[in-house]
N, C-alpha and C positions, 0 to 999 in steps of 0.2 A: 578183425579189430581195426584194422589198417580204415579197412574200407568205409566202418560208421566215423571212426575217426575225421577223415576226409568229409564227410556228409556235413558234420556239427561244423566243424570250422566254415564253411560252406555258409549251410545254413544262418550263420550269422553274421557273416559279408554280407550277405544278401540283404538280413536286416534293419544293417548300420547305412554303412557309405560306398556299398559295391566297388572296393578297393579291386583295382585290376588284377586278375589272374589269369592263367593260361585257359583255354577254352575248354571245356567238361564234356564227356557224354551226356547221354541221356539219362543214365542209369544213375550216374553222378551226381546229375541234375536233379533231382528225385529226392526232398529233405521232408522233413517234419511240417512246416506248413504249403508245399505242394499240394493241388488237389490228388494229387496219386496217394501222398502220405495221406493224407486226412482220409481216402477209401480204406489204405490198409488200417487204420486203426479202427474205423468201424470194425471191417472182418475181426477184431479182436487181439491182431496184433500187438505185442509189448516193444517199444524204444529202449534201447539200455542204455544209464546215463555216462556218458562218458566224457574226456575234455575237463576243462575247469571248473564244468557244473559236478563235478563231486569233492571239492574242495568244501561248499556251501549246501546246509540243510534247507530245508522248506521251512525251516522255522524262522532264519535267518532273512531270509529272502523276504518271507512273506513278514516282516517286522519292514524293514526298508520300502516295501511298496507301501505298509498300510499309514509309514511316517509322510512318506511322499503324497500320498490323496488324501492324507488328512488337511497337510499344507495345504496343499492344492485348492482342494474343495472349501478349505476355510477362506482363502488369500480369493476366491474368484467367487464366493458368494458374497462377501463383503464387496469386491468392487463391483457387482452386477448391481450391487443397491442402488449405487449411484451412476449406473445407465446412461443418465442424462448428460455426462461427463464426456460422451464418445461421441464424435460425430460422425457415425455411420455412413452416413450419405456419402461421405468423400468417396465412395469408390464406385460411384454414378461418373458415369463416360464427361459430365460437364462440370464436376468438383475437382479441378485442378491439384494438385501438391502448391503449395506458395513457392514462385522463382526466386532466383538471389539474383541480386544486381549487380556488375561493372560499372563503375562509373571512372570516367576521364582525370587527366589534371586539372581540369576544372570543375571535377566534382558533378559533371553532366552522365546523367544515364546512358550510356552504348552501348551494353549488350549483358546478354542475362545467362544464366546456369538453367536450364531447366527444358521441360518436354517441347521445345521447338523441332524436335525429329519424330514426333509419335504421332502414328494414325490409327483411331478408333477402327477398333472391328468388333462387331458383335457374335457372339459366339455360337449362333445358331451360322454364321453366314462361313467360320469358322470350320465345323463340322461337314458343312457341305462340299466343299472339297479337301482339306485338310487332316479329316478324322485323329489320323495318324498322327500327326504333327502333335495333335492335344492330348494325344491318349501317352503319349511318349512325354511330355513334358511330366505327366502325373504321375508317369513310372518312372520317373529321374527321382522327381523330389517330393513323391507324398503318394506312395504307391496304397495306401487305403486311405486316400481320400476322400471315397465315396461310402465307407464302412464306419468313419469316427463322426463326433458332434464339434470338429474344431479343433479337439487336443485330443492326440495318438496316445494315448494312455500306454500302452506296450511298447510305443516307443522312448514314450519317456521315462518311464520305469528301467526298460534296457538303458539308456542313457546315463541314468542316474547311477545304473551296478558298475556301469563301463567309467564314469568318472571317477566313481570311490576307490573300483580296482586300481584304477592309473593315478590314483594321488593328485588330479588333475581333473582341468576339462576337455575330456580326451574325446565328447561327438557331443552334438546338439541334438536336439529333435524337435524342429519346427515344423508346421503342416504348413501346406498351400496359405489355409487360413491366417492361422499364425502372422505368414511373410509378409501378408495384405493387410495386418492390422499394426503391425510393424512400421511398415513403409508406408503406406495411405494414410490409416487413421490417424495412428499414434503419433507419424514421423520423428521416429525417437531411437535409435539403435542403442544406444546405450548401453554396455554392459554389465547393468545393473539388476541385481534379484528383487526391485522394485516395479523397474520396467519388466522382468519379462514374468511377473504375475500380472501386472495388469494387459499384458498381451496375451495373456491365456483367457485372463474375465473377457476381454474384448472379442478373444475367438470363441466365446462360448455366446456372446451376442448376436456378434454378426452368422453365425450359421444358425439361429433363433429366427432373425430377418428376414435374412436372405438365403438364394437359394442355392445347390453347389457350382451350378452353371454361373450363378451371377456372380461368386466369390472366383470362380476359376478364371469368367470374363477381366475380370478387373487385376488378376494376376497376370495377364497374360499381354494386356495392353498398359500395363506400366513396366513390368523387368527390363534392367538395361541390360544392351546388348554392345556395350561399350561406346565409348564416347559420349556422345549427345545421342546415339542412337535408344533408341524406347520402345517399348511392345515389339512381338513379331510383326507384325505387318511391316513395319519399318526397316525392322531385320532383314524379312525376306526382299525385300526391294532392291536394299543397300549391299547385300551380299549375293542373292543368288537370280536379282532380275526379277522376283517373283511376288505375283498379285494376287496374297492368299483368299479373295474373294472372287476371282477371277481361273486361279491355276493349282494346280499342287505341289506340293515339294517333292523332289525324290527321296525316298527314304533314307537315303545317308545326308541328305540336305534338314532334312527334319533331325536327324539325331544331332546333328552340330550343330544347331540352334538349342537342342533340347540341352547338349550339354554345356553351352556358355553360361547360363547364368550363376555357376559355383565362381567362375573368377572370369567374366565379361571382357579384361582389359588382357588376360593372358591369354584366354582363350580367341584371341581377334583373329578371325581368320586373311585379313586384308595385309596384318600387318606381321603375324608371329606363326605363320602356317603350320610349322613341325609342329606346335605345343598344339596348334588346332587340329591337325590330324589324330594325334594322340589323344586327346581328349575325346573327338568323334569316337573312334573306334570303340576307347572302353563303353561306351553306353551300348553302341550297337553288338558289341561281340559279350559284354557282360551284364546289359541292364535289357536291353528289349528281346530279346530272347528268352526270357529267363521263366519260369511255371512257379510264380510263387501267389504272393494274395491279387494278382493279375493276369490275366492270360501272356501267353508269348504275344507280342506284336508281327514280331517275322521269325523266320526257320531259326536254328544256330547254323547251318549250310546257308543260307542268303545271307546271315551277317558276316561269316567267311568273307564271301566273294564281295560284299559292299565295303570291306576294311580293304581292300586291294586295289579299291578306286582312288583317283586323285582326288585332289581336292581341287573342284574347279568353280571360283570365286569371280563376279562380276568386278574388274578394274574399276571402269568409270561409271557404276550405278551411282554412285553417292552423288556423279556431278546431277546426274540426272534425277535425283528421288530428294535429294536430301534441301530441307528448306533451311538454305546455307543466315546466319546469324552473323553480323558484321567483326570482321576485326579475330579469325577465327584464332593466327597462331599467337594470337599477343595470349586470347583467353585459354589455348592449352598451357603456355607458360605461366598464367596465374592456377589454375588449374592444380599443375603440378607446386608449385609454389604452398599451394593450402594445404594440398598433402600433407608434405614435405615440413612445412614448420608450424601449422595449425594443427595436423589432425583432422582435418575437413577433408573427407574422402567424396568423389565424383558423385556419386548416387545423392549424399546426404545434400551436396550443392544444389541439386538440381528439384529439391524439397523445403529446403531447409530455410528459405525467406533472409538470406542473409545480403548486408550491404558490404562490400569490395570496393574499397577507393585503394586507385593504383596512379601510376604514372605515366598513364597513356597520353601521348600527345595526338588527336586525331589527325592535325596535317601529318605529321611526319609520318603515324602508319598510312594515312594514305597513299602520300609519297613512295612508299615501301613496296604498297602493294602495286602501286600504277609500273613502277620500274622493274619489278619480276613479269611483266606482262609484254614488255617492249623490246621485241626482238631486236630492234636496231641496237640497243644497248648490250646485247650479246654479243659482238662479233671481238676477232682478232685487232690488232689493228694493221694488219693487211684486209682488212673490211669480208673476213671469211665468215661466214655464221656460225657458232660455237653450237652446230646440234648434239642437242642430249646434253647440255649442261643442264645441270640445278643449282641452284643458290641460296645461301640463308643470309641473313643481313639481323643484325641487331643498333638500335641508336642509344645511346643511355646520356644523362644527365652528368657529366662530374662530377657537381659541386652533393649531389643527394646519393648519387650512386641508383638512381630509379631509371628505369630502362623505360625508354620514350616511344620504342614501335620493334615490331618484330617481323622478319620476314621468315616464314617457314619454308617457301617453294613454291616453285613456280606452278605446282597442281597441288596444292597442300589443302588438305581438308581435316576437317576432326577424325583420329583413328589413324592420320598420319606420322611418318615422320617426320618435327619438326628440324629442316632444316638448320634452323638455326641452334641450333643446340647437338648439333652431329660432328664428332670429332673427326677432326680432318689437321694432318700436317702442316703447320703453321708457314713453314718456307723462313725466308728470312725478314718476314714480321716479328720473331722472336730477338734478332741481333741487339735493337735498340734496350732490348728487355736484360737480357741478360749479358751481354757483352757491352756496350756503348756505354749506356748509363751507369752501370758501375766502376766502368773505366776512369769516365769524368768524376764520379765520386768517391772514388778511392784511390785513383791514380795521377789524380789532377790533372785529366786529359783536358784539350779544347778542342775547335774544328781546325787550329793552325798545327797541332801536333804530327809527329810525323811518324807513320805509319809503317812498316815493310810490309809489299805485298808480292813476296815471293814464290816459288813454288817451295809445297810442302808434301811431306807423304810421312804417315802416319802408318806404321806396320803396311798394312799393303792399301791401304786407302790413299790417293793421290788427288783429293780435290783441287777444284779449277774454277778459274770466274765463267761469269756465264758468257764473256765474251771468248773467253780461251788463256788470252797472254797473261804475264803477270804484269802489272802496270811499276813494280820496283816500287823507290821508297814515293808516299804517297801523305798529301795531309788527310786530318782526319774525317774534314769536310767530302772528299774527294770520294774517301773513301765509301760513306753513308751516301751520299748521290748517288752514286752509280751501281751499288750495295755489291763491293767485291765481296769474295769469297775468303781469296788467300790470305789479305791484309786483317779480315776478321779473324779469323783462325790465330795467328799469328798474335793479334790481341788478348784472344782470349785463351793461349799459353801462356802470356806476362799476367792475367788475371787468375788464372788455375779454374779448373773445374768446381772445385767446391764453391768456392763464391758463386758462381753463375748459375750454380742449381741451388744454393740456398736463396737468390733474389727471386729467383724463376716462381719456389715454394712459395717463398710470400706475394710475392704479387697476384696467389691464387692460379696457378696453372697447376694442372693434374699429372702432374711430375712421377712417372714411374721409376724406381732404379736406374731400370734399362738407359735412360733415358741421361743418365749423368755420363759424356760423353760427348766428346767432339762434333759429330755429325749432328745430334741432338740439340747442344745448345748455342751453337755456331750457326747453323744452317737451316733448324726447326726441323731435321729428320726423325721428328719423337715416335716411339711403340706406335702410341695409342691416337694423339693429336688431340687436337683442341678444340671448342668451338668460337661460333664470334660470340657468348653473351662474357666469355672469360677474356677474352682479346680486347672487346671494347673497358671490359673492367682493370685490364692490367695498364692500357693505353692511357685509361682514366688518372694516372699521376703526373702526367705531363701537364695537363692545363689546371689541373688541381697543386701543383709544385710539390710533387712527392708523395702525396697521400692519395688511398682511395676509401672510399666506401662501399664495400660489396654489393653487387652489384643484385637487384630486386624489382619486381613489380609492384609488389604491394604496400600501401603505406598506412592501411589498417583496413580494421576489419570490425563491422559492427554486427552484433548476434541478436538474433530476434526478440531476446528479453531487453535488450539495450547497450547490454553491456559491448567492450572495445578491443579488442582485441590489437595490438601493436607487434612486428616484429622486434626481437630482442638481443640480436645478432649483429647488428649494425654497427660496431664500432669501428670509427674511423682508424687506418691503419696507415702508420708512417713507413715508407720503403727508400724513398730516396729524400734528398734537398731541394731546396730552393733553384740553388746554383748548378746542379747535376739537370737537372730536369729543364732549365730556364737555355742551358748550351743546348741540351740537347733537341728541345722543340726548336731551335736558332737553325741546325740543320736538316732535322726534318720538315721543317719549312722549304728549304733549299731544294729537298729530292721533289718538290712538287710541285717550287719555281721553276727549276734547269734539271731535274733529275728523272729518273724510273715512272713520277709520277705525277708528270706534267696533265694527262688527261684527269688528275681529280682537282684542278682548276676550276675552282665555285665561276660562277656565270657572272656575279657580281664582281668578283675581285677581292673578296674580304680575305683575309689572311685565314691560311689551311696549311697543315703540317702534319706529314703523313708519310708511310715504308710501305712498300711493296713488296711481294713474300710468290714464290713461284715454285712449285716442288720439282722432285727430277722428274724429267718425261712431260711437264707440262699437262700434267692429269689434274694438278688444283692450282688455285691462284688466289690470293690473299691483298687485298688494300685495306688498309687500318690505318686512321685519320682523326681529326680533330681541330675545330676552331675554339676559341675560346670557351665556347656554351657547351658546346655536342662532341660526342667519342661516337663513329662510325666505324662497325667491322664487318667486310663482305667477303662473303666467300666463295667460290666458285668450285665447281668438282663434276668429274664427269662420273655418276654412279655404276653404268654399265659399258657399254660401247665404247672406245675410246677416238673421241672426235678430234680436230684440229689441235694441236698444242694452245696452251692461252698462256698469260704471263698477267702477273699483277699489275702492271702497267696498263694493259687493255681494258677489258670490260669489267674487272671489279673496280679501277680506278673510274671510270664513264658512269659505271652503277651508283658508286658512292658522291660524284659531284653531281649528279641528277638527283640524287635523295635530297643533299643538305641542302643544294641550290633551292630545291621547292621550299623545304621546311624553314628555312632562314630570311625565306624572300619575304621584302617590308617590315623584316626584324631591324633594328641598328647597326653596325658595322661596328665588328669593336675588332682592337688590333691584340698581338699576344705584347705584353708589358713586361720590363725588366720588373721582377720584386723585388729589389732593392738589393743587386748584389751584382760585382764590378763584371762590366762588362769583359768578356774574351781576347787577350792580347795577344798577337804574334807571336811568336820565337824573335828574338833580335836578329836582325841582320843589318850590317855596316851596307849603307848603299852614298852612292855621291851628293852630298848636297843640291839644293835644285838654289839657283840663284834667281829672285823672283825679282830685284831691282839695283841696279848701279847709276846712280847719278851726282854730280857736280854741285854745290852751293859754295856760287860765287862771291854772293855776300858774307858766306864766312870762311870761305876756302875750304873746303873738305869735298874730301868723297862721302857719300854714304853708300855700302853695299847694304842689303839684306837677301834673307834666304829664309827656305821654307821650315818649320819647327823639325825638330829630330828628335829622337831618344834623350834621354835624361842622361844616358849613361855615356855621350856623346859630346866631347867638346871642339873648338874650331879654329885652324889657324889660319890666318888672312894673308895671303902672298899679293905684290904686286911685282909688274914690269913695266919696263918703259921703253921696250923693244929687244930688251936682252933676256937672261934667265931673270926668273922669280928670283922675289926677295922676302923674307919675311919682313910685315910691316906692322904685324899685332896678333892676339890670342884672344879668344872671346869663350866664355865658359860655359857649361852644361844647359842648356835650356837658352840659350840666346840666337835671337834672330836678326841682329843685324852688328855693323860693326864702323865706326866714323874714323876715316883716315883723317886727321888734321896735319899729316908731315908733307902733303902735295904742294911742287911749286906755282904761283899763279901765274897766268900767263898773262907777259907783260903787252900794255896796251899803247907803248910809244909814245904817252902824251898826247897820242890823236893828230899828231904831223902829218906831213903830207908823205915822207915815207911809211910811215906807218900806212898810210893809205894805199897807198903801192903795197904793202907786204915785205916793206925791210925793217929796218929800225928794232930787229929782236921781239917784234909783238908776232900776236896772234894765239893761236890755240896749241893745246899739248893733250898728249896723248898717253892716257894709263891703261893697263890689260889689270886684271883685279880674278883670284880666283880663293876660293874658301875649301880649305880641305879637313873634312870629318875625320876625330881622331877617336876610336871606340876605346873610354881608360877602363871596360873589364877584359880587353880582347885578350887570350892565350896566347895566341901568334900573332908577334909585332909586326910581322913582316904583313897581315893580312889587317894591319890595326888601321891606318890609313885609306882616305879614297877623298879624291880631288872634285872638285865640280867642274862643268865647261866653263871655259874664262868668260868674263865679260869685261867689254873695253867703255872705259870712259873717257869723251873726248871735252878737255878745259876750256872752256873760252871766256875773255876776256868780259867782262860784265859791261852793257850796254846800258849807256847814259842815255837817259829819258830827253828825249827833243824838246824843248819848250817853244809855243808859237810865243812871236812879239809881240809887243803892246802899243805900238806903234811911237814911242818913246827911251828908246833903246840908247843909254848913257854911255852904255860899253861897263858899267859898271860892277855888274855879274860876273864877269870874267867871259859868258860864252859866248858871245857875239848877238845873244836872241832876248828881246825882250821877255820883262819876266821879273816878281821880287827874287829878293836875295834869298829864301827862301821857296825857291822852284816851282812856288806859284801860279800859272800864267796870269800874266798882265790883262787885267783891267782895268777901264777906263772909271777913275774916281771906285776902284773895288765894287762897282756895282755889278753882282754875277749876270744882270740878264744884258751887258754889252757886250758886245763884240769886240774882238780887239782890232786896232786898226792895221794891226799887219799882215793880215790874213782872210779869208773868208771864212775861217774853225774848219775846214775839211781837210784830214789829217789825208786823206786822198791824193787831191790837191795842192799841193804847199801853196802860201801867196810867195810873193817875194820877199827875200831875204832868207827862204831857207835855204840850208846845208845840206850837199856842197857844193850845187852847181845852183848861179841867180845869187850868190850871194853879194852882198853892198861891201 
């Protein structure tokens, strides 16, 4: 009982979706529609029904098949009427599927979804070396193909028991037919019982028309084989080097082709091998073996030893076979993108006539793609060459949150991994994110703040800066330049853990548990890591002042009726301030003037502000940037071998200022702007006044000192000497820059005698020392409250009367012995200014005679 037991269950894997089992005898092998079974029941032998088929009568049964052909045949005689409805032809080798389009940010056509990987083959050319390959596709997925008119009637009938039993829809049963009238004619997947009666009328036409070879042709040269890849031919190229007009498959090469098309993108053998091994095997060890409405293909002993092979896959066929389509990893990230928030699955793209406006910038992926190609731009900067590194690079927009170009890899092709979207440990590109910025914004940090960057040790973890030392107390500027370790740590214990993983969460980073944690969001040692499309979007709140817009390609999406399709997801989200984010781009500016990442230095000069991130060992390396316009995030990572050490400073910093320098060149220079909130002020410190002038007004007797402005919280007291100790001589209050001695004596000028001329008679000049000492009125300590400036001397001297030439009429009148009015005038002759006076020649050079003090009359 065991053993019929075993047989039925069998027998009807076999006739669903040959779910893997363990491999059968022969005896085993042996069910009810085997040619073996079909002999014995000639000879007269009886089946005994056993299994779930005695659950249900034949009366029951035969009621559900005859509801089912009744639909059937009513739903497909109705739509044959109108015939004229199908356009059959499409599965003629020169009736294309309609592509969809990319287009640019400016709305330019660039690159399309559809059969730009597919090469016709005709199925007779097929057969000739092949056979196999074809006869195994048909015993995958429509093993009486050759026996039905289009619709497996026993298949769909079983289908139908098997969904009622499971309350569900627990198997399909589509033919070869069917899938081609699906995907070619109809292009309609739809999961609608509209659709797929009219895909049954349609299958009942097209096998009318045409003939099984020509229906099996046109199935075989459209299925995808993932990516852009289409029809075997293309397959066998891309994957195993082979020119199925030319060569054959090996038979485990044919079953892993035969079995990708249930899931093309899992089963890739280039990219997910386990899942492709596993997939191969169940066809060869449970579908081509097998004695059912088809002969065996090969032994169940040859597909043993065929499951025990490797899977050996062509690397670089695709560079060689594949007719590469511009801009490849921007179009897998829109790609995925349609999946993901349309519903627009790969196949249906590459059919389905749809319009795709995204926010491609053509220069910048240009840009993108030229600098993955330019080994100079790999190196150390000890000038070593970074072999084996890869790279992803992502650019995106701020102010839209639309990602401007994409780098997938430096050999990146459709079916690849796109780099740019591969997590990888952030390093400490993460600091400004989760420690810095919320520092300033919750702690009122600025770059004059002062830091401790001590050693720490954490249960047994003892981080270290990457130079070694601890640099002690440090400002906060200092700190981001040079991106310590310890003085962050230390920061972000005064900030706690929870804050720093709740900023991390919003800003869009893929934040595991694990991951909440010192090393984690201190230093970017997370589980999982990150990639650059989430780096350049979290970076994205610095030049946007706090907000970002999640980060996207697409900016709609038009459908072949017309209709518009919009993402709806886009709400802008606030993370930080104005004033947080406006400090903090002030000193990531700084680390890329004099800091870690002076090599991402734009060509032009335009202002960049950007961190450097370097994990331990030097296995990845992170620069993440930004000018006013553009968010740059590159990433570097050695996949297998592990080459030279690199550091975020070296070639992700060179990679990222060769990007933006292209994409910006002949753009305008714009600089990063305060938004209107108080610029970053020191800590106070009492320093000595700077004295910037001390001088003498003889005409009104005073000194005037000044000095340079100081603190508000700052006032001044003015000491003089006159060769002895200071003396106070006045006080000048908060905000004042100078101060007017009027208590100076003048120096007396003797009357102008002739001792006085000698130097006696008590004249001549006098001498002041003058010094201003800052008095801090918030200081704690009095004793530190004071600080002097260096003196400055002011020397007096007697005010010098102006010489008047004579007028050649000299009364003596004046008093000075020199012609001249009484008002200091000089003398001229009847006031006429253009004579001369006659006591002189006017050349003040020169005196004539009579001047003082020697020629005098």
């Amino acid at each position: 009982m065991d053993d019929f037991r075993r047989n039925n269950d069998r027998r009807d894997q076999l006739r669903s979706s040959y779910t893997p089992m363990p491999p059968r005898s022969r005896s085993q092998r042996v069910g009810p529609t085997s040619r073996s079974a079909r002999s014995a029941r000639g000879a007269g032998k009886v089946s005994v029904k056993t299994g779930w088929r005695r659950f249900f009568n034949m009366k029951w049964i035969l009621l559900v098949l005859l509801t089912v052909l009744l639909l059937t045949v009513g739903g497909c005689s109705a739509i044959m009427l109108s015939a004229d409805f199908y356009d059959l032809e499409s599965i003629e080798a020169e009736n294309m599927p309609q592509v969809s389009k990319i287009y640019d940010s400016n709305k330019q056509v660039v690159a399309q979804f559809g059969a730009a990987l597919r090469e016709h083959v005709k199925i007779e050319e097929l057969r000739k070396h092949n056979n196999l390959m074809v006869d195994a596709f048909v015993k995958v997925e429509d093993r009486r193909f050759y026996e039905h008119n289009g619709i497996d009637f026993e298949g769909l009938g079983r289908a139908v028991i098997k969904n009622i039993v499971s309350f569900g829809a627990a198997q399909g049963a589509s033919t070869i037919t069917q899938q081609v009238c699906k995907n070619i004619v109809l292009q309609d997947d739809s999961k609608t019982m509209t659709r797929k009666i009219r895909e049954l009328g349609c299958a009942l036409l097209l096998e009318k028309d045409y003939s099984k070879d020509k229906i099996l042709e046109a199935y075989l040269n459209y299925i995808n084989f993932g990516g852009e890849i289409a029809g075997v031919q293309m397959a066998a190229k891309v994957y195993f080097d082979v020119d199925l007009t030319q060569k054959s498959l090996k038979k485990e090469e044919a079953a892993m082709l035969a079995g990708m098309p249930k899931a093309p993108t899992t089963y890739n053998p280039l990219r997910k091998k386990e899942k492709a091994i596993e997939r191969r095997n169940v066809v060869l060890k449970l579908v081509l073996p097998v004695d059912d409405v088809m002969p065996p293909l090969i032994s169940q002993e040859e597909a043993e030893q065929l499951a025990k092979k490797p899977l050996e896959v062509c690397e670089d066929c695709y560079k060689r076979y594949a007719v590469k389509s511009g801009y490849a990893a921007y179009k897998d990230l829109v790609a995925k993108e349609l999946k993901e928030k349309y519903n627009i699955d790969r196949e249906e793209l590459e059919r389905g006539g749809y319009h795709i406006f995204t926010g491609l910038n053509t220069k910048a992926q240009k840009a993108v793609e030229e600098a993955l190609k330019k080994d100079e731009l790999f190196t150390n900067n000890d000038g070593k060459p970074l072999t084996g590194a890869d790279a992803g690079i992502t650019l995106l927009d701020p102010k839209t949150g639309l990602i401007a170009a994409v780098g997938g890899g430096r050999e990146f092709a459709p079916g690849f991994m796109n780099r740019a979207t591969q997590l990888i440990q952030p390093g400490s590109t993460i600091k400004p994110l989760t420690v810095y910025t919320p520092a300033i914004k919750d702690k009122d940090y600025n770059e004059y703040s002062i830091v401790k960057d001590e050693k720490i040790k954490i249960g047994e973890w003892e981080p270290k800066n990457y130079s070694g030392d601890a640099k002690g107390d440090v400002e906060m500027q200092e700190m981001v330049k040079q991106s310590l370790n310890l003085s962050t740590i230390h920061l972000l214990q005064e900030m706690g853990l929870e804050r720093a993983f709740r900023y991390a969460q919003e800003l869009g980073l893929p934040m595991e548990q694990a991951d909440k944690g010192w090393a984690p969001l201190a230093l970017g040692g997370m589980s999982k890591g990150v990639n650059t499309v989430q780096m350049a979007q979290a970076y994205s709140v610095y030049p946007n002042f706090g907000s970002y817009i999640p980060a996207h390609t697409i900016k709609e999406v038009r459908l072949p009726n017309g209709d518009t399709k919009k993402p709806d997801d886009l709400e802008e989200k606030q993370v930080f301030d104005k004033k947080s984010t406006y400090y903090m781009t002030r000193m990531l500016k700084q680390v890329v003037e004099d800091g870690t990442g002076k090599k991402a230095r734009l060509k032009d000069g335009r202002d960049v502000a950007g961190k450097t991130g370097t994990t331990q060992k030097g296995e990845s390396a992170w620069f993440v940037g930004y000018t006013p316009d553009l968010v740059g995030a590159v990433m570097l990572f050695y996949e297998k071998e592990k080459g030279p050490e690199m550091t975020g400073g070296s070639a992700p910093a060179k990679i990222f200022s060769y990007v933006m320098s292209e994409t910006l060149k002949d753009t305008p220079k714009k600089k990063f702007k305060n938004p209107g909130v108080p610029e970053p002020e020191p800590p106070f410190k009492l320093e000595p006044p700077r004295i910037i002038e001390a001088k003498y007004n003889a005409k009104e007797n005073k000194v005037i000192v000044r000095w340079k402005r100081m603190s508000s919280r700052v006032k001044f007291r003015i000491e003089r000497s006159e060769g002895g100790d200071f003396q106070v001589v006045g006080e000048a209050g908060p905000g004042s820059t100078q101060f007017e001695d009027t208590s100076v004596q003048p120096p007396n000028d003797g009357g102008g005698g002739f001792l006085d001329w000698l130097g006696g008679g008590g004249g001549g000049e006098k001498v002041y020392t003058y010094r201003v000492v800052a008095i801090d009125t918030e200081a704690d300590d009095p004793e530190n409250a004071e600080m002097a400036s260096d003196p400055a001397t002011v020397k007096l001297k007697p005010e010098k009367k102006e010489e008047k030439p004579g007028d050649g009429n000299d009364d003596g009148k004046d008093g000075d012995g020199r012609g001249g009015h009484d008002d200091g005038r000089p003398g001229r002759k009847d006031d006429d200014p253009g004579t001369e006076p006659p006591g002189g020649d006017g050349d003040r050079k020169n005196p004539g005679p009579g001047t003082w003090p020697f020629g005098r009359n």
